[in-house]
Each structure stands twice: as structure tokens, then as C-alpha cells.
C-alpha positions in Angstrom: -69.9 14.1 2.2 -67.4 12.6 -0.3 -66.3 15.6 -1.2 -65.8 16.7 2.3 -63.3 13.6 3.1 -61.3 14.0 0.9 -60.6 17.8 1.2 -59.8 16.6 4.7 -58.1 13.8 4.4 -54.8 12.3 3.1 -55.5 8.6 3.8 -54.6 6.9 0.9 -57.2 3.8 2.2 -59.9 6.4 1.4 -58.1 7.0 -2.4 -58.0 3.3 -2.7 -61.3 2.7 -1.7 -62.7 5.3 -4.1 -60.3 3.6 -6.8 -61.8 -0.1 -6.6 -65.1 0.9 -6.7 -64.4 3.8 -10.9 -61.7 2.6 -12.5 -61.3 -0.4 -11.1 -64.2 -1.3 -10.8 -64.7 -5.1 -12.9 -67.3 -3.5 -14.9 -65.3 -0.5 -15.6 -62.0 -2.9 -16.0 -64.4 -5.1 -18.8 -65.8 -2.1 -20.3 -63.3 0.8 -19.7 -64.2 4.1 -20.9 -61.8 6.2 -22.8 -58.5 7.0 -22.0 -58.8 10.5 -21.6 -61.8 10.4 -19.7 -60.1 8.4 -16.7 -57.3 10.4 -17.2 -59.6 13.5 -16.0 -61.2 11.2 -13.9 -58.0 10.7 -11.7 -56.7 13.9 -12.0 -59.7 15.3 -10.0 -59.3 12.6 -7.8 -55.5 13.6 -7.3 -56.6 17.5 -7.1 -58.9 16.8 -4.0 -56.8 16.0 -0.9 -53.9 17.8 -2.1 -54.7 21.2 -4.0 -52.3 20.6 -6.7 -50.5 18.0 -8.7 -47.9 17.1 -10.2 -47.5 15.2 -13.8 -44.9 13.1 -15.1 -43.2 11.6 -18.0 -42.1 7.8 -17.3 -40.8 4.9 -18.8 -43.1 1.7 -18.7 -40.0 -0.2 -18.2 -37.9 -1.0 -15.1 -34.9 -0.5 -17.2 -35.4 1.7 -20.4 -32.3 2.9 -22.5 -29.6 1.3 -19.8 -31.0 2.8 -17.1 -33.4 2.7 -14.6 -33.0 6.2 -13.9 -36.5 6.6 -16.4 -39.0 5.5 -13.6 -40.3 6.5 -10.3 -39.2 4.2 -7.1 -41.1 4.2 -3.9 -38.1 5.6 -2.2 -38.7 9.0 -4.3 -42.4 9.3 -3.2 -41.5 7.8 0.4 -39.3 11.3 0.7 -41.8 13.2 -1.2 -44.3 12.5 1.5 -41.6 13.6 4.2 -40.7 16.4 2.5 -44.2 17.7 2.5 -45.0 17.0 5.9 -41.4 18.9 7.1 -41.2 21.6 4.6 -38.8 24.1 7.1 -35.8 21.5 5.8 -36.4 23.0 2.7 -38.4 26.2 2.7 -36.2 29.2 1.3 -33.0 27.4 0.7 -31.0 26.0 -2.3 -31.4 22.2 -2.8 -29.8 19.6 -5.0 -30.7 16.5 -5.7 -28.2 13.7 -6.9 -30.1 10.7 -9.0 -33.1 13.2 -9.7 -34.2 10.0 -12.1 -38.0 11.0 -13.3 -38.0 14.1 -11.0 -41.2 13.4 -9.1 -39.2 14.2 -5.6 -37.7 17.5 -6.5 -41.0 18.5 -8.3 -42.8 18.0 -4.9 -40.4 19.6 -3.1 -40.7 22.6 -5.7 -44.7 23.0 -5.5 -44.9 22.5 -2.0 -41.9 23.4 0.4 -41.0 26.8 -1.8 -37.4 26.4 -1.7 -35.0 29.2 -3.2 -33.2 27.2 -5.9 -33.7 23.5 -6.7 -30.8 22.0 -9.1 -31.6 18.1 -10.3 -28.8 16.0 -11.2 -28.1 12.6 -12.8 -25.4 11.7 -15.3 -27.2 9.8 -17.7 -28.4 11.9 -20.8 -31.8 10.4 -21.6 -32.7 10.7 -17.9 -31.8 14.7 -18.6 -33.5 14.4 -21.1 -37.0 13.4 -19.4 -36.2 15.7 -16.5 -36.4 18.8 -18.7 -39.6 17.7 -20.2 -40.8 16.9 -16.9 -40.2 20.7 -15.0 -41.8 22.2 -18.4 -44.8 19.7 -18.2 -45.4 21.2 -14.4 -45.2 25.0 -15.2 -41.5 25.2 -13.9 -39.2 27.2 -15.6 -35.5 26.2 -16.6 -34.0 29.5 -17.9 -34.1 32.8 -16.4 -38.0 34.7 -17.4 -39.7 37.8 -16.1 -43.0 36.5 -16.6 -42.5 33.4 -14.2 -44.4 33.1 -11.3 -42.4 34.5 -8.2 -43.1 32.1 -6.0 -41.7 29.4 -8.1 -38.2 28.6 -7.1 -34.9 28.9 -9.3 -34.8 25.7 -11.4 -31.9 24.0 -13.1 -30.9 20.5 -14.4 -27.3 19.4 -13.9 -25.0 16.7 -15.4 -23.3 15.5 -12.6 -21.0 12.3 -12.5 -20.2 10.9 -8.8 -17.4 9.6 -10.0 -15.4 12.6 -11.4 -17.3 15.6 -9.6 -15.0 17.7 -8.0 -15.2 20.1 -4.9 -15.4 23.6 -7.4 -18.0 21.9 -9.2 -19.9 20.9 -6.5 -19.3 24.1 -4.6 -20.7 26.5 -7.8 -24.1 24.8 -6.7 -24.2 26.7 -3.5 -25.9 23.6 -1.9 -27.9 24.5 1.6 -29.7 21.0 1.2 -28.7 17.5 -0.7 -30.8 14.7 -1.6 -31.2 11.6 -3.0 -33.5 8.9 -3.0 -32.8 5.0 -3.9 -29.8 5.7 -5.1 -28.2 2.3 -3.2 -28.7 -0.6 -5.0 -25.6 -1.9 -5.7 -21.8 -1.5 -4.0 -20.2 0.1 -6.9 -22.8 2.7 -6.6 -23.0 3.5 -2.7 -18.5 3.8 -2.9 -19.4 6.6 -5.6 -22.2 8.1 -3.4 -19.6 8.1 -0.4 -16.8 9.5 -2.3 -19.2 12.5 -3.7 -20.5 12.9 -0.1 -17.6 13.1 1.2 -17.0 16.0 -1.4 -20.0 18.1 -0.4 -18.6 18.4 3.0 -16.2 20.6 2.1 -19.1 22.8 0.1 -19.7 24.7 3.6 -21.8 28.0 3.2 -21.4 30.2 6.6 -18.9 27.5 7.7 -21.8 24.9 7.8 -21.7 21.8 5.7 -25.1 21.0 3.8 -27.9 19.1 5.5 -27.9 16.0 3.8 -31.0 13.1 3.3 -30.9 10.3 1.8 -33.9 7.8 1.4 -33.6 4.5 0.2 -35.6 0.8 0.3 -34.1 -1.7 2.8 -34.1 -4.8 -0.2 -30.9 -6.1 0.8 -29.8 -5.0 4.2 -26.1 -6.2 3.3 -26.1 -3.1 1.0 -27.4 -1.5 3.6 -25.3 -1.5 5.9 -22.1 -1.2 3.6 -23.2 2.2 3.5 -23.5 3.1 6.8 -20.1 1.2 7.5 -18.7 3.6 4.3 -20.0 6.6 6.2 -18.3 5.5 9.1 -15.1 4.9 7.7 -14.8 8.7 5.7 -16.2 10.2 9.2 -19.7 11.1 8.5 -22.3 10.9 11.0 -25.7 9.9 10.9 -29.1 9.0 12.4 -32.6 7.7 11.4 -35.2 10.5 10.2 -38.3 10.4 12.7 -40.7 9.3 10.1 -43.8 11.1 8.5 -47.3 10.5 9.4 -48.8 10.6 6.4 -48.9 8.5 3.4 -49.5 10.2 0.5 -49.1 7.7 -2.0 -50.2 4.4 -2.5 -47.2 2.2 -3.0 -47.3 -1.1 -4.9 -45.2 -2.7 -2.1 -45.0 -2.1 1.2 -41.3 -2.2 1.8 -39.5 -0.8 4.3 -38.4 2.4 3.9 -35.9 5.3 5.9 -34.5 8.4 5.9 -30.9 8.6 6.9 -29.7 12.5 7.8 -26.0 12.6 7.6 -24.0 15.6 9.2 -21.2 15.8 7.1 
């Protein structure tokens, strides 16, 4: 019956249920069997309600190598989950992601909405770094190979610096979608985001500008709303995502969460 549930289900209550009583477990916390066991352990677990998986490479560390670009925030798996549950946003179409970080977002998107192309992006080279290994580690495909599976979308990794992109640049990506996710934290960063935003509007394919969302953690809603004021003031539109049903993760905190969709 176990079984059953959880092919049925996608309540993470359920997950954490079944978590409290293995692995976490006091017996199994003061006597903890191997490391690889629980690692099959809770990739069966993982496999159940969803069908697939998908692994990544992380830093330990908030901030590893002057970043914090090596680590996955709860914004990324807050727009994981809605991209999942509204895969026609991206189904068949060429999305890029700005601030890919660990890549666990576009990696989703990739195994589960079947999207065209998908290009991540960041600007910091050890975060590139991590990204590569992370496509490779999920059976994704970075250069051009006949023996790929066809139903795996066009993958590439960009270096892409907010501050200095320019409209050609952003243009040669052929963007039908952009992303990003927790990518304002601080007011230095959200200008950048604005300015590059304001970019991608001119990146028109058929004379329409990309669909654009961006996900983000309401910490500070000062830094909130300078964004939404920035938007305002370059002439970019926007409204509140409906948000998903689902919750596919289990997230250490339960903060608040959005999706703004911008019409550029």
C-alpha cells in the first residue's frame, strides 16, 4: 500500500513521514548505515512519486569560492515545482536561464517540460564550472552528438555578465522563454537584472518579446519592491504567477515565495 502512495502522490508530508521514521530515524541517526546505502536508499525514495531524478553537484557552503552561486535556494526548487506543474510555458521552445547557479531549475525544466533548447548562464567561472559537471552527471549533452537521445533538448552553458551583455549577444540566444530564480538579494544586483531585462525586450522573435519569470524569496520586502518600482520606471509590466499546487520539495524554511511574469 506504500508503494501505491507514493506512485500516487506528490505530498511531500508523505516523503517526510517516510524520512523520520529510515534515515532519520534516532536509531538509524545513532547507528547510521553506510553512506552509500542511504544514498540508494533515497534515491528509490526520490524515483517513486516522480519517475525520474535529477542529481547534483553542490557546495556545503552558503558562500563557496566568493559566491553563492555553488548552492541550491528554495526559490530554484519553488520554480522547479511550477515549472513542472505548467510545462506548455516551456514545452518546445528555447529557454534561458540568467543565475543558473547549481542548475537544479533548468535541469527540471529539461527532464520534464521537453523544451527545444535550454541555455544556462551565470558569470562566475566556478559556478560554470559546476554547471557542466552537473548536465553531464544527468545524461544531458553539452556538444552536438548523434547518439543523444532525441527527446533531450539542445543544451548549452553561457558566460553571461548583466552588466556588459549587450542586445547582439543576447539576441544570438534566440530566447522564446527567460528565467531566473533568487537572483534579488541585494540593490546592486536587481539594477543589473533591470538593465539586462530591459535588454531582452528588444530580443523579439515574430515581433514578440520573450515570456519572462522570475522567482524569488520575499526576505526583505524593501528589496522587493525596488524591483518592482525598477520595472516600473524602464516600462515593464508585470503580475503575480497563480501559484502551483503541488510541493515537490521539502524546503528547510517555509518562506514566502512568488513568481513575478513580466511582459517586456
Amino acid at each position: 500500500s506504500l508503494e501505491e502512495k507514493l506512485r500516487n502522490s506528490s505530498d511531500s508530508e508523505l516523503l517526510l513521514g517516510i524520512l523520520q521514521k529510515t534515515v532519520k530515524h534516532p536509531l538509524c541517526v545513532k547507528h547510521p548505515p553506510s553512506v552509500k546505502y542511504a544514498r540508494c536508499f533515497l534515491s528509490e525514495l526520490i524515483k517513486k512519486p516522480s519517475g525520474d531524478s535529477v542529481t547534483l553537484s553542490e557546495s556545503t557552503a552558503i558562500v563557496s569560492h566568493g559566491t553563492t552561486g555553488l548552492v541550491t535556494w528554495d526559490a530554484a526548487l519553488y520554480l522547479a515545482e511550477w515549472a513542472i506543474e505548467n510545462p506548455a510555458a516551456f514545452t518546445d521552445r528555447t529557454v534561458l536561464e540568467l543565475g543558473s547557479g547549481a542548475g537544479l531549475t533548468g535541469l527540471a525544466i529539461c527532464k520534464t517540460c521537453h523544451p527545444r533548447a535550454y541555455v544556462f548562464s551565470d558569470c562566475h567561472s566556478r559556478v560554470l564550472e559546476q554547471l557542466r559537471g552537473n548536465i553531464l552527471l544527468n545524461g544531458l549533452s553539452l556538444e552536438p552528438d548523434i547518439t543523444a537521445n532525441p527527446e533531450s533538448p539542445r543544451v548549452a552553458v553561457a558566460h553571461l555578465d548583466w552588466d556588459v551583455a549587450t542586445v547582439p549577444q543576447l539576441s544570438a540566444f534566440h530566447p522564446d522563454v527567460v528565467i531566473a530564480a533568487d537572483v534579488l538579494y541585494c540593490p546592486e544586483t536587481i539594477l543589473s537584472l533591470v538593465r539586462v531585462l530591459r535588454r531582452l525586450s528588444a530580443c523579439r522573435r515574430g515581433q514578440r518579446a520573450p515570456d519572462v519569470y522570475v522567482a524569488f524569496t520575499v526576505r526583505n520586502p524593501e528589496t522587493c519592491r525596488l524591483f518592482t518600482t525598477e520595472l516600473g520606471r524602464v516600462g515593464i509590466r508585470w503580475e503575480v504567477a497563480p501559484p502551483h499546487r503541488q510541493q515537490l520539495f521539502p524546503y528547510e524554511e517555509r518562506s514566502e515565495m512568488a513568481i513575478l511574469q513580466l511582459v517586456l
